[in-house]
C-alpha positions in Angstrom: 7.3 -13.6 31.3 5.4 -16.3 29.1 7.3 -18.4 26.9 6.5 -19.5 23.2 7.3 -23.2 22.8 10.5 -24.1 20.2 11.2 -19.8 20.4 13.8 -18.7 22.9 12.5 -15.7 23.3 11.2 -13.2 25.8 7.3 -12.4 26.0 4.8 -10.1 27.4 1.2 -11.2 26.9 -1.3 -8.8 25.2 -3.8 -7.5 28.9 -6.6 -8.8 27.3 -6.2 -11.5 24.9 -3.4 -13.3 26.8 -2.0 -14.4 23.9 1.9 -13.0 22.9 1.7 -9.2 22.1 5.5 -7.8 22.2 8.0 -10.9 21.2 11.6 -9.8 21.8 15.0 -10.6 22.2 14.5 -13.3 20.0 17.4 -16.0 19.2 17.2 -16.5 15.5 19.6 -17.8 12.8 20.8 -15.1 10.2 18.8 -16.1 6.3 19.4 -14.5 3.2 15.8 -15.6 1.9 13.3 -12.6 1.2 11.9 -11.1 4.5 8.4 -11.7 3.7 9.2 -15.2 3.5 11.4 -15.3 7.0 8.1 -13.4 8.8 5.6 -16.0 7.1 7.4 -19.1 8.2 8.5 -17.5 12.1 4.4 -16.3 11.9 3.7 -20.2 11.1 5.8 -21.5 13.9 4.3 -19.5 16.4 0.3 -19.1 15.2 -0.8 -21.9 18.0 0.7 -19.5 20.3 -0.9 -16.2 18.9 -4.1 -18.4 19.0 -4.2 -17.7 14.6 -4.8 -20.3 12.1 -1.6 -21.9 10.9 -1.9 -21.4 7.1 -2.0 -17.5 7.7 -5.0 -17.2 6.0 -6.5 -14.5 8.0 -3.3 -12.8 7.4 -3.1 -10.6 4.3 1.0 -9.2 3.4 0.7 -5.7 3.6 4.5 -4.2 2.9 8.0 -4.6 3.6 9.2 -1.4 5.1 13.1 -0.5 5.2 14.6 1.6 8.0 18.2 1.7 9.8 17.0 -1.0 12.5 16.4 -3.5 9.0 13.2 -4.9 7.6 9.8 -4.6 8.9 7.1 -6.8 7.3 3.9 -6.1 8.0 0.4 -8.5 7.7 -2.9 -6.9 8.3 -5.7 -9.6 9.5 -9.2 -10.1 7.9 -12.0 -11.8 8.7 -14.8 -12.8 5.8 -13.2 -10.6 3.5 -13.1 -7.4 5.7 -10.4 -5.7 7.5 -10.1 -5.9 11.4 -9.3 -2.7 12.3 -6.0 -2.5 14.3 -5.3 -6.0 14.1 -2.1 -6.2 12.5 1.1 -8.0 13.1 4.9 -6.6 12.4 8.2 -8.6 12.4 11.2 -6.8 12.4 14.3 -8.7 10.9 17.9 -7.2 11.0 20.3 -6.9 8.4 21.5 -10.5 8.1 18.2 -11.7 8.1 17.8 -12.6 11.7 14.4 -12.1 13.6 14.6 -9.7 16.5 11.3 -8.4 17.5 7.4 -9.4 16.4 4.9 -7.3 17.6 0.8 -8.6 17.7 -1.9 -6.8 17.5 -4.5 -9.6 16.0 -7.3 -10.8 17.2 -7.4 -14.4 18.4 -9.4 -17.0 16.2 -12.0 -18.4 19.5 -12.8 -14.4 19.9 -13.1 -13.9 16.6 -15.4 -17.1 16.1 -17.3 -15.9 18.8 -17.4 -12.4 17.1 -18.7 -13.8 14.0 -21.3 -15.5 15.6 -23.0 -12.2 17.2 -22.6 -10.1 14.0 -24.1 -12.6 12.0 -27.1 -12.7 14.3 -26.9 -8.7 14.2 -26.6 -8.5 10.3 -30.0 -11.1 10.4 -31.7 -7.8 11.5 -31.7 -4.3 10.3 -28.6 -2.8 10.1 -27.1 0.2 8.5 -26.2 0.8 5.1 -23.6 2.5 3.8 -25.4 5.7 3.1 -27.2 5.3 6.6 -23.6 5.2 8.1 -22.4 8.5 6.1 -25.3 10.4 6.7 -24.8 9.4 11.0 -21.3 10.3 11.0 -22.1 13.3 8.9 -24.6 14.5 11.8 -22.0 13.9 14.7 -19.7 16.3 13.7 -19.5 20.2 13.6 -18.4 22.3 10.8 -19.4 24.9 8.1 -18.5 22.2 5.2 -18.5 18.4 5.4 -17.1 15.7 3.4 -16.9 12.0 3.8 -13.4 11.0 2.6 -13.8 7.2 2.8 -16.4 4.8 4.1 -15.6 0.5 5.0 -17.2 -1.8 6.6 -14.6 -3.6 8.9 -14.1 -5.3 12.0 -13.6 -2.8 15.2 -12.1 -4.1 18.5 -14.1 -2.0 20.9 -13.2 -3.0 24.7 -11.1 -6.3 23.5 -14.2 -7.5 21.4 -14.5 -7.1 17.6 -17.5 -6.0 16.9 -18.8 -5.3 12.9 -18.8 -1.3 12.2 -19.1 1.0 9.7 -15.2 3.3 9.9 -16.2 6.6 8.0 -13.8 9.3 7.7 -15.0 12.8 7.3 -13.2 16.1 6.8 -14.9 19.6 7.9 -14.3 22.9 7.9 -14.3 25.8 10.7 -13.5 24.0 12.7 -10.6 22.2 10.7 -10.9 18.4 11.5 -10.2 15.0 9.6 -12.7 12.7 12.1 -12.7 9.1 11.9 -15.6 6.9 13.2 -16.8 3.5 14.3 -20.8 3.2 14.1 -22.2 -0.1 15.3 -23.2 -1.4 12.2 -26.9 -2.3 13.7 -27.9 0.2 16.3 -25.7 3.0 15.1 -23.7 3.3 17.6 -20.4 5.6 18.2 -17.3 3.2 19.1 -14.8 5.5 18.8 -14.5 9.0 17.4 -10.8 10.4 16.3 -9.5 13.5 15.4 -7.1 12.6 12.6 -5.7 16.0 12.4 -2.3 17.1 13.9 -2.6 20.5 15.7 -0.2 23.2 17.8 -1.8 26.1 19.5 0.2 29.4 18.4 1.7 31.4 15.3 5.1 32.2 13.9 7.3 33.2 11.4 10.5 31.9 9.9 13.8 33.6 10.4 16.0 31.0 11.8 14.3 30.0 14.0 13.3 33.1 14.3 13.9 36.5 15.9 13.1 36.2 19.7 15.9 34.0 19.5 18.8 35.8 16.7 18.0 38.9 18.5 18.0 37.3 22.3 15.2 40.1 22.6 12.3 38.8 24.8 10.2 41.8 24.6 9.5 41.5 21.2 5.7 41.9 20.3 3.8 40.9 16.8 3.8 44.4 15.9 7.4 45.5 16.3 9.7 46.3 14.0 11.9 43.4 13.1 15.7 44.9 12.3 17.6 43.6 9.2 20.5 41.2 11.6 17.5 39.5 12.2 17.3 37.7 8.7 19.7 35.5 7.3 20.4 34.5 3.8 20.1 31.2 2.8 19.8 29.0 -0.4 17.1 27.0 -1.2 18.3 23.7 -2.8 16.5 21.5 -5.0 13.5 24.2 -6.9 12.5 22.3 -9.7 11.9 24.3 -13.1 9.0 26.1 -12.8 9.1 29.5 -11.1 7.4 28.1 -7.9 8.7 26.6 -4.6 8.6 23.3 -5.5 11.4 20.6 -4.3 12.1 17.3 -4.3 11.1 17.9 -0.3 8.5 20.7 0.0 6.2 21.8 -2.1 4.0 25.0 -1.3 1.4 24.2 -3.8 -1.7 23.9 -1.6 -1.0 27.8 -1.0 -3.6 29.9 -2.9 -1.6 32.7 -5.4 1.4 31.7 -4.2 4.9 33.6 -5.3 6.7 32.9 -8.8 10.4 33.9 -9.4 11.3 32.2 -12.8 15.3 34.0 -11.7 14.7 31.7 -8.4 15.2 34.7 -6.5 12.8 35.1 -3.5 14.1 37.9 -1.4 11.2 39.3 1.0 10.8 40.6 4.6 8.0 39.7 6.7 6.0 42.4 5.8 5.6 40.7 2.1 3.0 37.3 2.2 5.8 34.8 0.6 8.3 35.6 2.9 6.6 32.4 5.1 6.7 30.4 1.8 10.5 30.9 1.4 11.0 30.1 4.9 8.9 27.1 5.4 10.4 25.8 1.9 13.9 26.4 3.6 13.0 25.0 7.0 11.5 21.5 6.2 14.0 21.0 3.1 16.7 21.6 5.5 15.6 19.2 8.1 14.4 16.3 5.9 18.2 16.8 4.8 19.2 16.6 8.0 16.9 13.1 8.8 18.6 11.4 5.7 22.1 12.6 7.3 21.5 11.0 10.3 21.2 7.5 8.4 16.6 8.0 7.8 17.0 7.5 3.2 13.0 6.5 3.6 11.3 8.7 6.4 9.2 11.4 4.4 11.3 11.0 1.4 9.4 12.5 -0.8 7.5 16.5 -0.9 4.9 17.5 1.3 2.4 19.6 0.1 1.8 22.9 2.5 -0.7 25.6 2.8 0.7 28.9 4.2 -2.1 30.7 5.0 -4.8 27.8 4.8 -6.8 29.0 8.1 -7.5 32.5 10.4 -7.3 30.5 13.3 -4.5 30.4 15.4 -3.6 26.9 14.6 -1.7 24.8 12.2 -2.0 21.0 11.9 -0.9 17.7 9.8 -3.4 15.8 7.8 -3.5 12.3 7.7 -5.8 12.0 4.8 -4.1 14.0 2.2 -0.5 14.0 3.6 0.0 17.7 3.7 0.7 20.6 6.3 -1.4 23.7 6.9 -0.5 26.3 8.4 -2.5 29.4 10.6 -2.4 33.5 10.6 -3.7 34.3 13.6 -1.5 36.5 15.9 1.9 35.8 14.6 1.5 33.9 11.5 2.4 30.2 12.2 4.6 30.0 9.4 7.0 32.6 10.6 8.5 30.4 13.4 10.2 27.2 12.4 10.0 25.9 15.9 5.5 25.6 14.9 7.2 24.5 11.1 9.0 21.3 12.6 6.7 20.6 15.6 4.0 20.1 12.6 6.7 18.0 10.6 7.3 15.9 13.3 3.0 14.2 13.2 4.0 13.7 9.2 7.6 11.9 10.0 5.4 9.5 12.5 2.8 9.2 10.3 5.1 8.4 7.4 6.7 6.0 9.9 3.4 4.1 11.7 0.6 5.2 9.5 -2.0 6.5 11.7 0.4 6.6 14.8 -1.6 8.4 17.7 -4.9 6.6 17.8 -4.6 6.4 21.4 -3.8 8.7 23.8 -0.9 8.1 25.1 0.6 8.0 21.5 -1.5 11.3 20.6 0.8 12.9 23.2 4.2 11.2 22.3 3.1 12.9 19.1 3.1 16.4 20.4 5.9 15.6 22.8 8.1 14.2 19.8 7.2 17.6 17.5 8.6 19.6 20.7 11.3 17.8 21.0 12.3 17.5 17.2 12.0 21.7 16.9 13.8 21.8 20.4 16.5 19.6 19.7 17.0 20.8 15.8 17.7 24.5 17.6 19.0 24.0 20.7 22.9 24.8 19.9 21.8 28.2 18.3 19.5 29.4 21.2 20.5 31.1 24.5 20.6 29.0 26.8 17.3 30.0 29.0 15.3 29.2 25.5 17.4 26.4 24.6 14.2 24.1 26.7 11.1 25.7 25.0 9.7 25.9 21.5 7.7 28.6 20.0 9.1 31.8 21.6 8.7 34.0 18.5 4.9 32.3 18.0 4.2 32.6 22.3 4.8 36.4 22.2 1.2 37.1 22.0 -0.2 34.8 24.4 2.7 33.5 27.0 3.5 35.9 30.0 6.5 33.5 30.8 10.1 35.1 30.2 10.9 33.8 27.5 7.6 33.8 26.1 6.9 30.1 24.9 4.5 27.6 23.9 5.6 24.1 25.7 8.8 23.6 28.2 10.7 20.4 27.6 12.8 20.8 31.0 9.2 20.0 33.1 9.0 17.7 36.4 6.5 15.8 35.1 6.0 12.8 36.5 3.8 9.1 34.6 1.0 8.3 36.0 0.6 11.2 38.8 0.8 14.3 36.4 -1.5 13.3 33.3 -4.0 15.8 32.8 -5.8 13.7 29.7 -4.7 16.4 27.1 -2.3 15.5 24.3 -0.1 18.8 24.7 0.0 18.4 28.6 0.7 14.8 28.7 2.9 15.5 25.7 5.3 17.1 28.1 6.0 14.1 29.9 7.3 12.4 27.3 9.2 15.5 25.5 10.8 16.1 29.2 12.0 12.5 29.2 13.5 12.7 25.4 15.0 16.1 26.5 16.6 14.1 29.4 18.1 11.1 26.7 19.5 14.4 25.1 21.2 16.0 27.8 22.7 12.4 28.9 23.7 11.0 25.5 24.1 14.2 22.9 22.2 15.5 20.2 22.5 13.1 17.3 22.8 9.5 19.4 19.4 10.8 21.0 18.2 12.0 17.9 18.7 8.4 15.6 17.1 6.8 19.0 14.0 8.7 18.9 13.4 8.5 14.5 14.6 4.9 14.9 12.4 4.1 17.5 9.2 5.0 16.0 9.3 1.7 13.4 8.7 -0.2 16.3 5.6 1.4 17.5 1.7 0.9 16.5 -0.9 3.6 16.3 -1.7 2.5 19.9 1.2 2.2 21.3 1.6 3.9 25.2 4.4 5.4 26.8 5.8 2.2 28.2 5.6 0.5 24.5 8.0 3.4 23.4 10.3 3.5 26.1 11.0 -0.5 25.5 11.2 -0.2 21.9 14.1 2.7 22.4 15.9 0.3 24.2 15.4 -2.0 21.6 16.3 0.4 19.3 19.6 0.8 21.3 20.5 -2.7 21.2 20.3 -2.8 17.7 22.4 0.4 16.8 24.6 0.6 19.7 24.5 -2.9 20.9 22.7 -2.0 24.2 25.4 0.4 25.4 22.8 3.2 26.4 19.9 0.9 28.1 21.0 1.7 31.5 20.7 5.6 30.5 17.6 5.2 28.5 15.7 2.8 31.7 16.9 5.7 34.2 15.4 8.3 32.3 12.4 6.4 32.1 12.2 5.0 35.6 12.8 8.2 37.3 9.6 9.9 35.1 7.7 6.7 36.1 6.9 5.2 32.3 8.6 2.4 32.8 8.2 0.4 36.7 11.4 0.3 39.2 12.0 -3.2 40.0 14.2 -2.6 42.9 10.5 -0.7 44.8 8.2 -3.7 43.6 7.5 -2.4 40.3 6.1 0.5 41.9 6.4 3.4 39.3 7.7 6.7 40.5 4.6 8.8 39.4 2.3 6.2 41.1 -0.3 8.3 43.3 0.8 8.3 47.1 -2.1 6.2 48.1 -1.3 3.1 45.8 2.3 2.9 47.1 1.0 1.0 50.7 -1.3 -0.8 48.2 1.5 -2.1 46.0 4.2 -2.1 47.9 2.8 -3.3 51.4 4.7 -0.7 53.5 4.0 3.4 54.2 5.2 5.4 51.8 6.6 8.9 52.7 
């Protein structure tokens, strides 16, 4: 571990800029000054270490954001006047106004100097200008409509060096897809190209969750008749005035001709188009409910906007860009199973939480894993018990041969690094088998607080082994550390976090590294 001088703290360096990246267990003295002002004059202390100038004049305050673990602050960097992309920098400060955690993500000032230095003898040449860049990143994507949604010139750390870039964000159509992209603001070059867009293979329909599961009925297909004890009735808190499901949680007004009741009465079977309005109005007011139960007053506090029937495909994602759900019709209508409902809630609570969480990988699949989990968890003390570790069995019926027909298993024996497949649902089940497993060993709503807690610790980039040391962090802070040796076994065992007692030798490590690492035959 590095050390940061006049901070007892613990540290782990960033890979490539070997300057502090994750700054915890920090001894600090409890302040009742503002928390902007406790992060500025803890970022001052420690800027020779973070390599930053000392004034914080890179550093622009972005927000103070409240959760159960305390106050985050948050500071984006800048460099002549534009944004770095990525380069920001969080301290997290408890209730009595002690510093606890810091985590960096800015670029040092020597490889920022010497990124300034090559973009201004780029920008002394042609470059691209703005319209250039629109009409590039226009041509690099698919779709039967196109839109740019934003366009900046910024900073990009590409491979550890920040290089000048054009982001541009465009939306398309058939297929459905928010992308952002990094050009190279001289040659044109792609950097990086992202799907913003959340997405879950499969359809469904609301009952609750729906009826594979009331009616413990496996053999149910898209076209069968659905019985009456397979509906429940249930009140819909919180309609505004109006006619129209609207809520202080939920609002369906993206859907085109969408029902109006002015007697607040919406009593339909499947067979009628706003029966998956009701439901999905019922389904994500009810959970939201839940969150803020659980001790969450700020995570998605406020209505999301969703689109029953806004594609043919058989799909349904979260965008990013307008903060608002859509759901598919394609073999079993998404909207008629709330396990696809909360899997698709669960990309807008992280992205409510870390805004454009999932930029890398290994977060894109803690994103799928977590929506699993979330719908998985949420249902698991209504479903029999051979469902209880799947998601999607009303939505699977048309495409999943397995008994019970399903979308994603939670209950897999996945293993980190040995079983990645480089595909956000696959690799999602790693991570959904090992919050399954904090489930099982510490109960529903413990795990649950853990997992939503958790996420204000994160980045957009953060990996599997960022996550599983900011649960225990998240631990320490709401259960003063009582479940760390739980949460590291979980974790250990799956290989996401290394086993000191093997030579930090993770437990999904391919056979032929373990002679490598550990100097012996391994069996």
């Amino acid at each position: 571990m590095a050390k940061i001088k006049g901070l007892k703290a613990k540290v782990e360096n960033h890979p490539v800029y070997k300057v502090p990246r994750r700054i915890y267990d920090i001894e600090s003295k409890a302040s009742k000054v503002a928390p902007a002002k406790i992060a500025e004059a803890l970022l001052k202390k420690i800027a020779p270490a973070l390599k930053i100038k000392p004034d914080l004049s890179q550093l622009k305050f972005d927000k103070v954001k409240e959760s159960i673990l305390g106050k985050h602050v948050l500071f984006q960097q800048y460099h002549d006047g534009k944004p770095i992309s990525g380069a920001w920098v969080r301290v997290d400060i408890d209730d009595e106004g002690k510093v606890y955690n810091v985590q960096n993500d800015l670029v040092p000032e020597p490889v920022m100097s010497k990124a300034e230095k090559a973009a201004a003898t780029l920008m002394a040449a042609a470059h691209l200008s703005e319209k250039e860049a629109r009409e590039r990143a226009l041509a690099a994507v698919q779709g039967s409509s196109k839109e740019v949604l934003d366009t900046e010139l910024v900073y990009f750390p590409h491979a550890g060096v920040p290089k000048l870039a054009w982001k541009v964000v465009v939306k398309t159509s058939r297929p459905d897809a928010e992308w952002k992209m990094y050009l190279e603001a001289t040659t044109g070059e792609t950097l990086e190209k992202l799907n913003l867009l959340k997405s879950v293979d499969g359809q469904g329909r609301v009952f609750d969750p729906n009826p594979v599961v009331t009616l413990n009925n496996t053999k149910l297909k898209d076209k069968s008749p659905i019985p009456a004890n397979a509906y429940f009735a249930v009140t819909l808190k919180g309609l505004k005035t109006g006619g129209k499901l609207d809520g202080p949680y939920v609002s369906t007004k993206r859907t085109a001709n969408r029902v109006k009741r002015t007697d607040r009465k919406f009593v339909f079977l499947r067979k009628d188009r706003a029966f998956k309005e009701v439901m999905v109005y019922f389904h994500l007011d009810r959970v939201q409910r839940y969150i803020q139960e659980l001790g969450f007053n700020n995570v998605l506090n406020r209505p999301i906007e969703v689109n029953i029937a806004g594609t043919t495909d058989d799909n349904s994602f979260y965008s990013p860009s307008n903060k608002s759900l859509t759901f598919g019709t394609g073999g079993v209508d998404d909207a008629e199973d709330a396990d696809i409902i909360l899997h698709e809630y669960g990309h807008a609570i992280q992205d409510d939480q870390v805004p454009g969480f999932g930029a890398s990988h290994e977060g894109g699949s803690m994103g799928e894993g977590f929506g699993d989990f979330l719908a998985a968890s949420f249902f698991s003390d209504i479903k029999p018990m051979k469902m209880k570790p799947t998601v999607a069995n009303w939505d699977a019926v048309v495409y999943s041969g397995d008994d019970p027909p399903n979308l994603r298993r939670l209950d897999s024996n996945k293993k980190y690094p040995k079983d990645m497949r480089n595909e956000v649902h696959d690799d999602g089940e790693i991570w959904s088998a090992c919050l399954w497993e904090l489930r099982a060993a510490l109960g529903r709503k413990i795990t649950e607080r853990l997992v939503i807690a958790h996420h204000f610790l994160l980045t957009r980039t953060s990996s599997f082994e960022d996550a599983a040391n900011a649960l225990i962090v998240a631990d320490r802070k709401l259960n003063q550390g009582k479940n760390e040796a739980a949460i590291r076994d979980v974790f250990v065992r799956r290989g996401i976090l290394p086993n000191a007692q093997r030579g930090n030798l993770r437990a999904g490590a391919p056979f032929d590294e373990i002679p490598r690492r550990n100097g012996g035959a391994g069996k």
